[in-house]
C-alpha positions, 0 to 999 in steps of 0.5 A: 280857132275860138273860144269863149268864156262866161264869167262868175258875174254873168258877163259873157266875153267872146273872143274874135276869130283871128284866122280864116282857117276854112276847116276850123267852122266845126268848132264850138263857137259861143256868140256874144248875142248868145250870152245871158242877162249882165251883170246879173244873170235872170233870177229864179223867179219872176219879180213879184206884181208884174206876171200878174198886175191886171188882175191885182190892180182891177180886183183889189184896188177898190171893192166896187164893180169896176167896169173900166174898158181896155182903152182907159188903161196903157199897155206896156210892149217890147218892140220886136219882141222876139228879137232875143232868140235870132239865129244865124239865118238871114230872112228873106225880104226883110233888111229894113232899106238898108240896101247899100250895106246889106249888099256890101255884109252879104259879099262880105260874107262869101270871103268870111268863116265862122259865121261872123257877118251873120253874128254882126247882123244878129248884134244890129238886130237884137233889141231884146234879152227877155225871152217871150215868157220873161217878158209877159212875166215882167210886165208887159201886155203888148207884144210886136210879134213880127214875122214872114214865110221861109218858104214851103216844105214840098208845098205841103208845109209853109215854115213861119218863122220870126223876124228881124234881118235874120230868123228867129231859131224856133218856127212861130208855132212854138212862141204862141205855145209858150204864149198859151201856157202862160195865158193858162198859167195867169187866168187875169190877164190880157194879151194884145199881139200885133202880127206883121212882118215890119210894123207895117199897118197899111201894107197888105198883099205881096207888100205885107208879106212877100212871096206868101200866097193867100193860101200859105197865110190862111193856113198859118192862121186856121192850122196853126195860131187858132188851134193853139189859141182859140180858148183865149181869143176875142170874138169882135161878133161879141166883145170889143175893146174899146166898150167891154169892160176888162172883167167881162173880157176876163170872164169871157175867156177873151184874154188874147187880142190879135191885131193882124197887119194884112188882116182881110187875106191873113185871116179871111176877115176872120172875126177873132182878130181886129184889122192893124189898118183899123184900129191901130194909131201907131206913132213912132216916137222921133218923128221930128227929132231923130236921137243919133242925127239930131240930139238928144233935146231934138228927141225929147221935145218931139216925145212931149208934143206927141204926150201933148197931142194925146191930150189936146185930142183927148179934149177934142173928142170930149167937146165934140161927144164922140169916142175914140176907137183906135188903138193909140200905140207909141212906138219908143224903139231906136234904130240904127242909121245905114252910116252907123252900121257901115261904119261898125262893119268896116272897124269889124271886117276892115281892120287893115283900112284907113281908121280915119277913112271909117270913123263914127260921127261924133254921137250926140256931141260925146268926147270920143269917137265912141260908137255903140257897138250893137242895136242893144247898145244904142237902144239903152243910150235911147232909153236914157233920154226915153226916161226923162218924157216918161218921168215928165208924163207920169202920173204925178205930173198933173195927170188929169190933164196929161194922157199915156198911150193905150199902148207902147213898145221900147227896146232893152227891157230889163228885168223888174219891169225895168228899162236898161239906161246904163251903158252896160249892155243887156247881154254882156257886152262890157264896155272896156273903154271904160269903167264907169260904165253901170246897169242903171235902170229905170222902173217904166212898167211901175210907172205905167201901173201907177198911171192905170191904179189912178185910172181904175180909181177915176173911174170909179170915182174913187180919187183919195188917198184910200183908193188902192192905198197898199198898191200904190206905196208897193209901185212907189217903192218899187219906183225908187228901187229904179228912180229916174236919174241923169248923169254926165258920160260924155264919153257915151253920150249921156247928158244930164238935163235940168229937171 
């Protein structure tokens, strides 16, 4: 049988299933991926600035009519955004390659009660604990909404659902809805969302989005997501984002730009959404230098070419006189290797096997054969290293010759607009091999507000020391609430850098 336990801290502990007791599956199971925010549950209440950061940095950092476009500013995202609410449920075409073993997880799964394969892929899927609201909430304005059919109902109905190896527990419809309410609840701020089934931006078709009709996509999009949010989305016959200032966005009631993966047969060309293969830029950021393959100085190196390439295009362009009109958007997101999950199924399911036969690589030359158990897990270990390029870029680093991205999504968000570095999971999974683990967190989404205010005031050439004096000693504080910080934790893979 099993049970589970919260403790007083927020941390969420669940035991194992010991038997394969067919008649025991009605019992009440509590998953680990089901546990809340850890240490520290989510507070009451949202942090303060973040909900509400367009507004408060366009309208009170200078008193003159800024005409700043969309583009000139960076957008913070999550990367598969509604990750945190997966269910059980396994989506169709949608196993990001990774062939040999989820062939090997889906046999597995025919021998093996309670759920515990699925559990297992929901723990190398989720890359999120803020729920939807939560995240908009702390900050964020670029949201990677992925998502595929699950089919028809009769065919009268085709069931949407979110996606990430597995369904999301809630059909589309009621994400957007909480969208909407909070787009009416925060009149100032702008929304991008990025529609596809798997970040794809080229794919269109059947390649999109398998076994979907034409049709099954038009009515999604004229039935379900126009209806919910036609008060707030741009029209392209009238504003576009990269000439129409961001007040006039605003006053236009043009706070949600859709960008659609698939656009000509999702939306038949519709004119409220812009076309993914169009407008959208998307690097992914270890192109070059993968973290877990080819460590962590690999990594970073590759993460400040690509800043230096922002820059050196930036120039280009300038020279030559013309406007860049795509969407620059980097992807700072983790994925785990097929070798690393395998590995994590056979300690799981395999127990009576050859240890030795199944052992994690080494991870970034780490002590021990430690692994990180979940998607979350290593995501928190990207993020440590994802911090030192941020820090690098940010503002105060010669920003007139340094450029963020107008937009880019990370894993494991935390809250205050942070992101988790530490190697105390997001949702509770303690690390009981050792106690030096912590929640450390770095202040990414203030760091990327202090780059906009510098921004807004460039651009109304306003670039002294008065120029959104009282915001910008707010972010400075809230920064050092949540400094950048190294450590050495061979045990888990973290190594200091020289500053």
């Amino acid at each position: 049988s099993s049970s589970s336990s919260s403790s007083s801290d927020g941390s969420c502990h669940s035991r194992r299933h010991h038997d394969n007791n067919q008649d025991d599956r009605s019992s009440s199971i509590m998953y680990e991926s089901d546990c809340p925010l850890s240490p520290q549950k989510y507070p009451s209440e949202p942090p303060t600035l973040l909900p509400d950061w367009m507004g408060t940095l366009l309208f009170n950092a200078t008193n003159e009519n800024n005409n700043i476009t969309l583009s000139e500013l960076s957008l913070p995202g999550t990367h598969d955004s509604l990750s945190y609410d997966l269910s059980l449920v396994v989506s169709k075409y949608d196993l990001d390659h990774h062939d040999s073993w989820s062939r090997w997880m889906h046999s597995l799964s025919q021998h093996i009660p309670h759920n515990a394969v699925e559990e297992f892929m929901r723990r190398q899927s989720k890359t999120q604990q803020l729920s939807l609201t939560e995240q908009l909430d702390n900050g964020v304005r670029f949201l990677d909404f992925r998502l595929i059919s699950a089919g028809s109902d009769n065919g009268n109905y085709n069931y949407w659902y979110g996606t990430h190896f597995l369904q999301t527990k809630h059909t589309v419809d009621v994400y957007w809805n909480q969208l909407r309410d909070w787009l009416q609840r925060h009149p100032h701020e702008i929304v991008v969302l990025w529609l596809s089934r798997h970040g794809n931006i080229d794919a269109t078709g059947v390649d999109q989005f398998p076994g979907t009709t034409i049709e099954e996509k038009q009515r999604l999009w004229n039935s379900t997501f126009l209806p919910m949010l036609f008060d707030f989305v741009i029209d392209t016959r009238v504003s576009h984002y990269h000439t129409t200032p961001v007040r006039t966005l605003i006053e236009r009631h043009h706070r949600l730009i859709p960008i659609v993966s698939d656009w000509k047969e999702f939306t038949a060309s519709s004119p409220y959404a812009l076309n993914a293969a169009e407008v959208l830029d998307n690097h992914y950021h270890n192109d070059g230098g993968d973290l877990v393959e080819d460590g962590p100085e690999a990594f970073v190196q590759a993460q400040l070419h690509y800043f230096q390439q922002l820059e050196q295009d930036k120039q280009q362009r300038r020279q030559r006189k013309e406007e860049k009109k795509k969407i620059t958007l980097l992807g700072m997101n983790t994925q785990s290797p097929t070798w690393l999950i395998e590995s994590l199924a056979k300690r799981r399911f395999v127990p009576f096997s050859s240890k030795s036969s199944h052992s994690c690589k080494p991870i970034l030359n780490s002590t021990t054969q430690w692994c990180p158990r979940s998607l979350l897990d290593l995501a928190q270990l990207s993020n440590y290293y994802n911090q030192y390029s941020i820090n690098n870029e940010s503002y105060n680093n010669n920003n007139n010759k340094r450029r963020f991205p107008m937009a880019w999504y990370l894993d494991a968000l935390d809250y205050n607009g942070t992101i988790r570095t530490g190697c105390q999971v997001l949702d509770g999974d303690n690390q009981n091999d050792s106690v030096n683990c912590n929640a450390s967190s770095y202040a990414w989404i203030d760091t990327i507000l202090l780059y906009n205010l510098h921004q807004i005031c460039q651009h109304t050439n306003n670039i002294d020391e008065s120029c959104g004096a009282s915001l910008k000693k707010l972010l400075e504080q809230r920064r050092q609430s949540h400094p950048f910080q190294m450590w050495s934790d061979p045990h888990h893979g973290r190594w200091r850098f020289a500053s």
